[in-house]
TIVEX-502134 format. One record per atom (N, C-alpha, C): residue in three letters; z, y, x. Coordinates in steps of 0.02 Angstrom, whole numbers, plus 50000, padded with zeros to 5 digits. Each point is the difference from the previous one (the first is absolute). Example, Ala and Ser with C-alpha at 12.3 -4.5 7.8 and 13.67 -1.06 7.14 Angstrom:
REM TIVEX-502134
ALA503904971650660;ALA500005005949955;ALA500005006050045;SER499645005349982;SER500035005950042;SER500375005549961;
END
This chain:
REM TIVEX-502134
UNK497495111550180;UNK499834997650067;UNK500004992450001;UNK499294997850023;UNK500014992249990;UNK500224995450054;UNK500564996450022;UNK500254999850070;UNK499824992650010;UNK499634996250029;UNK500304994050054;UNK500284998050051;UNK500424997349995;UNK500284997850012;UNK500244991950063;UNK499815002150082;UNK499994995250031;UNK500604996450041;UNK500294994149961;UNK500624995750025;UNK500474999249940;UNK500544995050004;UNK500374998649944;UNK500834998350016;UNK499985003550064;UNK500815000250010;UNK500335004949997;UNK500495000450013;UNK500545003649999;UNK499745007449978;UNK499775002950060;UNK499755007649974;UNK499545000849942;UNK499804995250011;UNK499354998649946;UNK500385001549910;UNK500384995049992;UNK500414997849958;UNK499865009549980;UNK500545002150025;UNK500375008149991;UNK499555003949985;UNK499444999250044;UNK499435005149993;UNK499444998249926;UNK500104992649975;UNK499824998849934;UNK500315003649961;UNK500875000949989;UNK500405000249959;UNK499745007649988;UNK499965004750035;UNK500175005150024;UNK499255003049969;UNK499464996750010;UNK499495000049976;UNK499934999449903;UNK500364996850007;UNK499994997449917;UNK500335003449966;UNK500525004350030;UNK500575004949973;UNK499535008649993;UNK499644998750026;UNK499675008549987;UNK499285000749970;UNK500165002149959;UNK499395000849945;UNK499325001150031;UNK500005004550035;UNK499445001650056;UNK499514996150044;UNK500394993349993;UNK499694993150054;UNK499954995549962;UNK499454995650014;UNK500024994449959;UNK499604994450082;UNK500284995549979;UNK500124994650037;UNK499274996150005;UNK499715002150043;UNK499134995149961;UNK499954994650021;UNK500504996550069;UNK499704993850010;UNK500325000950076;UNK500354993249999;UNK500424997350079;UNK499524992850043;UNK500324999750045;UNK499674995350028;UNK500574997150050;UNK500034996550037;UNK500834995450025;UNK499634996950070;UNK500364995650004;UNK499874994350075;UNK499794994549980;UNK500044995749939;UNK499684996549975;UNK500065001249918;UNK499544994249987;UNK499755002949922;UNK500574997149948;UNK500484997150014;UNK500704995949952;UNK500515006549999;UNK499925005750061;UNK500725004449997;UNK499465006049966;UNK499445000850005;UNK499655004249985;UNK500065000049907;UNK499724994349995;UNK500134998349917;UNK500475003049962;UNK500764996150051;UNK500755003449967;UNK499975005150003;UNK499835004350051;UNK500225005449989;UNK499495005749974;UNK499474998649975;UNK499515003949933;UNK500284996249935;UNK500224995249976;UNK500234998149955;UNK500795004749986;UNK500465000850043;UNK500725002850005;UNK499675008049999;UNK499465003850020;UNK499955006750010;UNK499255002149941;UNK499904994849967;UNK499515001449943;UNK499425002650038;UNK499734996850058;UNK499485002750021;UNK499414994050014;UNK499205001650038;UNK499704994150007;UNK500055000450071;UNK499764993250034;UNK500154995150039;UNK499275000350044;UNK499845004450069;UNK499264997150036;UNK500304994250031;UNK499424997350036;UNK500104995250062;UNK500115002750043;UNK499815008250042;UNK499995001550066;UNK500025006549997;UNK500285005250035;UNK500045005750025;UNK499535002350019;UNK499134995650014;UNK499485004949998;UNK499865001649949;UNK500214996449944;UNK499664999349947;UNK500255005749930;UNK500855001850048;UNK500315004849935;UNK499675005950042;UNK499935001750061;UNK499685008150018;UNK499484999149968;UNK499764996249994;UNK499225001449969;UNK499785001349925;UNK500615000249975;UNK500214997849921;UNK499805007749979;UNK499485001349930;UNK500205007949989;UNK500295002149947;UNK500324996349978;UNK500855001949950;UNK500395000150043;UNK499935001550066;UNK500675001350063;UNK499935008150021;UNK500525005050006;UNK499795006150027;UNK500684998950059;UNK500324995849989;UNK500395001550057;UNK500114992550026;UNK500314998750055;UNK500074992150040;UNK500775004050026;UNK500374993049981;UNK500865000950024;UNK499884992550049;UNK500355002850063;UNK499904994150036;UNK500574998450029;UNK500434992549982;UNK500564997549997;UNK499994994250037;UNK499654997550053;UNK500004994150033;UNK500005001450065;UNK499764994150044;UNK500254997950060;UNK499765006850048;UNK500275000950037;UNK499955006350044;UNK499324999350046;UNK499684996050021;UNK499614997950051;UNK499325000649949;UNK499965000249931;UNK499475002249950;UNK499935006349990;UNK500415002750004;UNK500015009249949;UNK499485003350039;UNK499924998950062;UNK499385007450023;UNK499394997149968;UNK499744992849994;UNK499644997149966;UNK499805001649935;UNK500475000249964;UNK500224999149936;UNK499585008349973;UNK500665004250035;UNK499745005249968;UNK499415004050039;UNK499444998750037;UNK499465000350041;UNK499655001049936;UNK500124993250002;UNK499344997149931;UNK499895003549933;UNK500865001049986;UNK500215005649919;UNK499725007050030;UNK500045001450019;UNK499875007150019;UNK499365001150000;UNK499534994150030;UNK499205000150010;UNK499804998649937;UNK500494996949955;UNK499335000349928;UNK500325006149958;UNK500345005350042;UNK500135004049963;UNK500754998849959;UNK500454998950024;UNK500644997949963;UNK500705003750036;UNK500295003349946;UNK500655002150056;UNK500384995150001;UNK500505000750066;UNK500274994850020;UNK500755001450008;UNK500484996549999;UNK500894999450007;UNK499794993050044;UNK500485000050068;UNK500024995250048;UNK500865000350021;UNK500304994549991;UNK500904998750017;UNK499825002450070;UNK500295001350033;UNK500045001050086;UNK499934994650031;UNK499795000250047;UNK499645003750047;UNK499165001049983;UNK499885005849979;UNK499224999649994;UNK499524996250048;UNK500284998450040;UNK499444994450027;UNK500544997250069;UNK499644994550004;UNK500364999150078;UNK499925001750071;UNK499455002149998;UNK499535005250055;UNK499685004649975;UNK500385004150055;UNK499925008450009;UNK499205002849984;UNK499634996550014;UNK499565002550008;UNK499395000049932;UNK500394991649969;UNK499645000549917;UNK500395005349966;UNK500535001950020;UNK500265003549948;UNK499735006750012;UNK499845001750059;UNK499715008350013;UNK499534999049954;UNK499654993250016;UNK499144998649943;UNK500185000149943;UNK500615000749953;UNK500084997549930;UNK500065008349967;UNK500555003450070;UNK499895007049992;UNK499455003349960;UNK499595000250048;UNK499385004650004;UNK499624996149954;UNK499974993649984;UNK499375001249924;UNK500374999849948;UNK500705000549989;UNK500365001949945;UNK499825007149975;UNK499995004750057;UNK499795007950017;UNK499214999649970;UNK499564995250028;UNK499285001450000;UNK499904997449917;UNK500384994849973;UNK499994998949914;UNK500295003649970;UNK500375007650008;UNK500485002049960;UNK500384994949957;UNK500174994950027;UNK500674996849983;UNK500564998550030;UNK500574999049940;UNK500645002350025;UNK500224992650033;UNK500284998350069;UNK500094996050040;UNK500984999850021;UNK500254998449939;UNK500795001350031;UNK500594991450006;UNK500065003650054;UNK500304994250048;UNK500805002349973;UNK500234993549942;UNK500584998849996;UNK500644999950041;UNK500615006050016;UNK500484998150060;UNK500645003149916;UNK500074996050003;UNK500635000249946;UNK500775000750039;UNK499925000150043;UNK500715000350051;UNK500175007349999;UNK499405005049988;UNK500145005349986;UNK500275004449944;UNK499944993749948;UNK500255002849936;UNK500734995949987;UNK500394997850038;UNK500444993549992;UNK500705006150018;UNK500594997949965;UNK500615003750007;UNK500115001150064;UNK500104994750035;UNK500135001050097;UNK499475004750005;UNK499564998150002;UNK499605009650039;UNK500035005249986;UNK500235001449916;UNK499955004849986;UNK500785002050013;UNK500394998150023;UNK500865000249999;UNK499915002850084;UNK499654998650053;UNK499874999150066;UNK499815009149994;UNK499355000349983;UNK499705006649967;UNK500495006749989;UNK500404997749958;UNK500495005349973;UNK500775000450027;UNK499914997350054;UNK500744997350038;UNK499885003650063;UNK499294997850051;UNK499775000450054;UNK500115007050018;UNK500065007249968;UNK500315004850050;UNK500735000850013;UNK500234995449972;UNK500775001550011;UNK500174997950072;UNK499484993750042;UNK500314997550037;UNK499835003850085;UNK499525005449972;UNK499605005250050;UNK499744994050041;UNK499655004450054;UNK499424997350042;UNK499964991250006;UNK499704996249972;UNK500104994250000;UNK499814994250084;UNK500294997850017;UNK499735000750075;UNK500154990250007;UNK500074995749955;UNK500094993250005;UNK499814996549928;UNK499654997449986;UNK499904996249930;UNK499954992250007;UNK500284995949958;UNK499994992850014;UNK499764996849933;UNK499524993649986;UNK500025000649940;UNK499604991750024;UNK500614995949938;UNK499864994250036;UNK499834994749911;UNK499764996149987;UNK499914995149953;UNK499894993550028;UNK500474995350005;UNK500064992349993;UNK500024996449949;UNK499594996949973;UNK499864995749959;UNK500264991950014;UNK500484996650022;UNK499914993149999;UNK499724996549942;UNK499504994150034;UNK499924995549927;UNK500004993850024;UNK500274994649963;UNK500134995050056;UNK499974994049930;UNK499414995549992;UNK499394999250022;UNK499445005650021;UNK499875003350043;UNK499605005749996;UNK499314997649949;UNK499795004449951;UNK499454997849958;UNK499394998650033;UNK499524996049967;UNK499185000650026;UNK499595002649968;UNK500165006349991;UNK499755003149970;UNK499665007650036;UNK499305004449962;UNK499825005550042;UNK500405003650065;UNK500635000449969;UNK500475004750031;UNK500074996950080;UNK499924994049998;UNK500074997050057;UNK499494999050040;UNK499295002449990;UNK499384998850031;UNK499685007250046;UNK499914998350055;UNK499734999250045;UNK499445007549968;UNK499564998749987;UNK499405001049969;UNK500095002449946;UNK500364998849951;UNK500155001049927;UNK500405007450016;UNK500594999250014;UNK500255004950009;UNK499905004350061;UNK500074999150048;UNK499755005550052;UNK500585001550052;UNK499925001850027;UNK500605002050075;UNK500425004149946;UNK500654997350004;UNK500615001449956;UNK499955008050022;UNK499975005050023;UNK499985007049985;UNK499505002049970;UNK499444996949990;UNK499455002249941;UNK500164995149934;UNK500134995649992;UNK500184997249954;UNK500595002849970;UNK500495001150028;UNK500475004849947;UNK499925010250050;UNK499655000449962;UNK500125005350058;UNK500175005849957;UNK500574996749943;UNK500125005849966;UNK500705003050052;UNK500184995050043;UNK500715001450049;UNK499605006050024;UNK499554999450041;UNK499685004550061;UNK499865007249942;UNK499565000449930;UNK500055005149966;UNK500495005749975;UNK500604994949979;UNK500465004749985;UNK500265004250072;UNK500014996750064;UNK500185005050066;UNK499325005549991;UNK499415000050014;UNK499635005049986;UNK500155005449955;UNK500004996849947;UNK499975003949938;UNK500705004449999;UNK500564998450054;UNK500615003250011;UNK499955005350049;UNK499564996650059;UNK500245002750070;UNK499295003450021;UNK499274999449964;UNK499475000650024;UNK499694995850065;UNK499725004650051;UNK499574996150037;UNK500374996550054;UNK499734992750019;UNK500294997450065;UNK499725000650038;UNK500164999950079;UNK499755000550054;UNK499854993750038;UNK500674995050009;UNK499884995350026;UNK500124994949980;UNK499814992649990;UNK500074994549990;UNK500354994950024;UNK500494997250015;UNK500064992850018;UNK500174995049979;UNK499744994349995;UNK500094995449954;UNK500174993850028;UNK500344992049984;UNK500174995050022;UNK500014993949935;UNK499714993449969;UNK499974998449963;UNK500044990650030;UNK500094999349950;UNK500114990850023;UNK500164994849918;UNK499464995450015;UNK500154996949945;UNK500214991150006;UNK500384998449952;UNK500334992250031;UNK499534995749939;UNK499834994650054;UNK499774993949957;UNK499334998049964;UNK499435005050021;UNK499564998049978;UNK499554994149982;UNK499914998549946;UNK499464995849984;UNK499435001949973;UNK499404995350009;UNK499455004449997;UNK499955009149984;UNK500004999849940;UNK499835009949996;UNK500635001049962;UNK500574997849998;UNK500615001149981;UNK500664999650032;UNK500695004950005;UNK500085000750057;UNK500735000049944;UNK500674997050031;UNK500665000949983;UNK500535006949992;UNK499765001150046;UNK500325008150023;UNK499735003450018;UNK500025006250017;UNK499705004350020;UNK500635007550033;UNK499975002350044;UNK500505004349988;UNK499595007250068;UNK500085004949978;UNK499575005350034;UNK500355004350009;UNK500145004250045;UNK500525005750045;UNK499185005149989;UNK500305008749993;UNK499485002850029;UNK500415011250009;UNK499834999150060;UNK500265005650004;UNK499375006649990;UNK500195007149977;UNK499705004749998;UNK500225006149984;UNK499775001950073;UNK500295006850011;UNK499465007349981;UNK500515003949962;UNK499455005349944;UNK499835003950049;UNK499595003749975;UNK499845006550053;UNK500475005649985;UNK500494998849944;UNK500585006550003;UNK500684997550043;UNK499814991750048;UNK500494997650046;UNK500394994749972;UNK499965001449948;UNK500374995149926;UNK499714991550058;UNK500664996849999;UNK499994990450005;UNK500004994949936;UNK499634996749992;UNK500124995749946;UNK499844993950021;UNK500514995249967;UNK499884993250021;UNK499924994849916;UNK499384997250013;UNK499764999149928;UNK500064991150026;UNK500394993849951;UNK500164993150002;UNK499894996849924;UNK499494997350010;UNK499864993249951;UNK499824994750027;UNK500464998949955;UNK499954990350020;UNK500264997549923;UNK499524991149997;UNK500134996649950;UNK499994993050036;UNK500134997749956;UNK499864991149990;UNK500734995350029;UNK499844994550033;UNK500734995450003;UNK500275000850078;UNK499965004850045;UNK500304998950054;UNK500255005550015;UNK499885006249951;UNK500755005549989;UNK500434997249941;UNK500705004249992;UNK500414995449976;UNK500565004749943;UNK499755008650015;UNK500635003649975;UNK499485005349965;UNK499854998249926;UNK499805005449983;UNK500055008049993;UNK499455005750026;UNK500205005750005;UNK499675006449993;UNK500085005249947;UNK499545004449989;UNK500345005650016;UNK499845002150033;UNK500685006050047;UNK499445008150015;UNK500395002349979;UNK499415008150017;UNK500465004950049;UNK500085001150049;UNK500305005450039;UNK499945005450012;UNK499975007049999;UNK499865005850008;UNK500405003650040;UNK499944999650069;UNK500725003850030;UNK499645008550052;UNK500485004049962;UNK499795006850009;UNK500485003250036;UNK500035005450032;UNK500395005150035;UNK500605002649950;UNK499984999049943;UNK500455001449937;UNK500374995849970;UNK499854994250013;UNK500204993749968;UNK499354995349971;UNK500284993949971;UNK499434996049994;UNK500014996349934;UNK499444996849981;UNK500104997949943;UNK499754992149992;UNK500234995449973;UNK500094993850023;UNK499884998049920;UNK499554995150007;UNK499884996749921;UNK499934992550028;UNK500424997349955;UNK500214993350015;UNK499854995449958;UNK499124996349965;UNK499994998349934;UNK499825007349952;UNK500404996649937;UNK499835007049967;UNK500595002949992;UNK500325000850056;UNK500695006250006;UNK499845003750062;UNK500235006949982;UNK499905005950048;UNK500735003350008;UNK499965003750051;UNK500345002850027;UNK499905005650065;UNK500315004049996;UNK499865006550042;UNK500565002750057;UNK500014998150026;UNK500574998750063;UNK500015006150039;UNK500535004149998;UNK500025006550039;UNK500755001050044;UNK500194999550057;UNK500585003050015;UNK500724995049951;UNK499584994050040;UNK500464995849971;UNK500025001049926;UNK499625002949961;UNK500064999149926;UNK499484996149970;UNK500094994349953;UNK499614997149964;UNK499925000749929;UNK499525003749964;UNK499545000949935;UNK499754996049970;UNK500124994949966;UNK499314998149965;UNK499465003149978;UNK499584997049991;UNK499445001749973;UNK499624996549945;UNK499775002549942;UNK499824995949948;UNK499254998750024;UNK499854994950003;UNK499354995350001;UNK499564997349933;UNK499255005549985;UNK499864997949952;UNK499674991949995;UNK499944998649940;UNK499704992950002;UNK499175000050025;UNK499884991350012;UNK499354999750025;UNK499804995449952;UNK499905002049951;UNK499764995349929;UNK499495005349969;UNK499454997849973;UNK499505003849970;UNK499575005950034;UNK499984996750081;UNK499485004950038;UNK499434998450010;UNK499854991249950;UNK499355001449995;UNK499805002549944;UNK500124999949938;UNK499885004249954;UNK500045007850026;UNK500615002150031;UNK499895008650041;UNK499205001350022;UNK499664996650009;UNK499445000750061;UNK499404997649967;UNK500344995949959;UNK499214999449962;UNK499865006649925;UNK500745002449987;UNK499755005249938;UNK499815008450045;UNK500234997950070;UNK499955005450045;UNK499205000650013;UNK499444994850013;UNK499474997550016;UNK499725002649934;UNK500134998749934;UNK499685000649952;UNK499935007949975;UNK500655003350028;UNK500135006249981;UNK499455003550040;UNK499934998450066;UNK499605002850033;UNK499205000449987;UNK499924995749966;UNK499034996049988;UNK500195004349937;UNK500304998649958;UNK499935005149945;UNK500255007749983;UNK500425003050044;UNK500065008149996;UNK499995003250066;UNK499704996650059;UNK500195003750058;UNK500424999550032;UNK500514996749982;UNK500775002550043;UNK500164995150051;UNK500125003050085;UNK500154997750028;UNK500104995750018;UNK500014993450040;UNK500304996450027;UNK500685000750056;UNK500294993250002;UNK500675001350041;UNK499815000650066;UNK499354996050013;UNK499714997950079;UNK499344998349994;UNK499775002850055;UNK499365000250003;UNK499514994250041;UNK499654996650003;UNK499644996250053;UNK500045000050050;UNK500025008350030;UNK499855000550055;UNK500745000350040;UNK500654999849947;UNK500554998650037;UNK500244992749991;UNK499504996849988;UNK500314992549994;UNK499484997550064;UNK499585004950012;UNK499634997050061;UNK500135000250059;UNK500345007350000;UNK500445002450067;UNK500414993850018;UNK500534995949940;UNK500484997150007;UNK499694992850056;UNK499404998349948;UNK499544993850037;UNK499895001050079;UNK499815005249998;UNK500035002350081;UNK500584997750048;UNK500515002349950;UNK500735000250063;UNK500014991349993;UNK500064997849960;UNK499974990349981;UNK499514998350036;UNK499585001850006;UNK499254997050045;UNK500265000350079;UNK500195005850026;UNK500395001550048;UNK500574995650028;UNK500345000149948;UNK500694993650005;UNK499804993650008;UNK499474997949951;UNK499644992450046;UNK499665000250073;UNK499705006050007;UNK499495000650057;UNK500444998750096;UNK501045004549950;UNK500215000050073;UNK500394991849996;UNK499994998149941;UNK500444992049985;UNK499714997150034;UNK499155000850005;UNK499534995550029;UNK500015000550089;UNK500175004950013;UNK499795002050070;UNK500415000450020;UNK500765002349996;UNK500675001150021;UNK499875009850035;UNK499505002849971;UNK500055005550008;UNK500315005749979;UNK500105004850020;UNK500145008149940;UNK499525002949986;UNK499765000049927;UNK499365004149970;UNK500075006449975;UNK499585002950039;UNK500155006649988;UNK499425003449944;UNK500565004049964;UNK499375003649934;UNK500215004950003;UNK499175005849979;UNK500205006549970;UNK499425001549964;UNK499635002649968;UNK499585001649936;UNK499204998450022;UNK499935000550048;UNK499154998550035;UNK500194992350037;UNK500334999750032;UNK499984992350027;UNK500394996650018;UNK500104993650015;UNK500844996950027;UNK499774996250060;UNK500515000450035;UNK499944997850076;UNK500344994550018;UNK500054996550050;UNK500364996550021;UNK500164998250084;UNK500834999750010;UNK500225000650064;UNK500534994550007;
END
């Protein structure tokens, strides 16, 4: 499988390595943000070097496009791979609007190619510990699940843009996935967001509240925030059930019942991009399954699209499978 490869950070990095480690893939050619990090990093991953991302879809020593850059590109990105015929791997969020991504859907379907939207949160020890814990605590009826990042110089970098990255619940909206992928469908939306200090298209902080209530009654209150005007870093997962609850604090767990406290072993979150990319390969070459499908990473976009829509309006958005409302 001949893969290119679009961006040269972080995920990128992994998804080279990971690439280079399985006999099955061979690396045909990356492309970066400019042509000095692009260089290094086909020189460090033994691969060649385009100028531009129209230029590697178009490439035909490419059968597949891995797409590892700025979030506000990917529906773009992989539009284009897919139209010259290319399967595609996209980090999350497959697009930043709902509505390219329904479009990325359906001619993935109309090319018989495979279109899978990276959520690695699903293969990570905390979920799968959540998973195999979650009936003990019976009917789950409160979930809290919060990530603070302080960074103080906050960077100027994608993560901080406007445009680049996207309304912080589509931009990480692996928070909003793993509640789906736990609790199924939501019903209602509400959301509240505020960011400190902007300069031009770059912004210091950011910090976003968003509530959603399931249609099995289930409450969840989903909190990210980064940059320099929060102050106490915090990755906190809550699960509180009619049975007891289970509380992951970092990467320690615990299962809280009747005044009794359990630990819980927490697997590691190291090597889930390699998980997902020999998972991707397994699939193009024998059939087998995937963990998640498109069309549940699209659902997720929905409820995130939703969460900006009531941030924006100070409304409650209401969803259910044909349409979402608002009151």
């Amino acid at each position: 499988m001949r893969v290119g490869l679009v961006g040269t950070g972080y995920a990128a990095k992994l998804r080279a390595e990971a690439l280079l480690q399985d006999e099955r893939s061979h690396l045909a050619a990356v492309v970066g943000h400019t042509p000095e990090t692009t260089e290094i990093f086909a020189k460090e991953y033994q691969t060649s070097s385009v100028n531009s991302w129209q230029e590697l879809v178009e490439r035909e020593d490419v059968d597949l496009v891995v797409i590892s850059t700025v979030n506000r590109d990917h529906g773009a990105i992989a539009h284009a791979a897919l139209t010259q015929g290319k399967h595609v791997v996209v980090e999350y969020p497959l697009a930043v609007d709902v509505t390219e991504a329904e479009e990325l859907i359906a001619l993935a379907k109309t090319q018989n190619k495979l279109l899978h939207v990276e959520h690695i949160e699903l293969l990570g020890g905390l979920h799968q510990a959540l998973k195999q814990n979650l009936a003990k605590v019976g009917d789950v009826f409160y979930v809290r699940y919060s990530t603070i990042n302080p960074q103080n110089p906050a960077p100027r970098k994608w993560t901080y843009n406007h445009e680049l990255f996207g309304f912080p619940l589509i931009g990480a909206i692996s928070r909003l996935h793993r509640l789906v992928d736990l609790f199924g469908k939501v019903f209602t939306v509400n959301c509240h967001q505020r960011y400190w200090a902007v300069e031009s298209e770059y912004y210091q902080t950011c910090l976003c509240t968003s509530q959603l209530c399931f249609s099995s009654g289930l409450l969840a209150q989903v909190i990210y925030g980064k940059g320099e005007t929060v102050w106490q870093p915090e990755r906190k997962f809550e699960v509180h059930g009619e049975k007891g609850a289970l509380i992951f604090d970092g990467n320690t767990g615990y299962l809280i019942q009747s005044g009794e406290s359990t630990p819980i072993d927490v697997g590691t979150r190291r090597g889930l991009f390699a998980k997902d990319t020999t998972m991707v390969l397994d699939h193009l070459f024998d059939g087998t399954s995937l963990y998640v499908t498109s069309e549940e990473s699209l659902y997720t976009l929905k409820v995130a699209d939703a969460a900006q829509r009531a941030a924006k309006t100070g409304l409650t958005i209401f969803l259910n499978d044909a349409v979402d409302k608002r009151s």
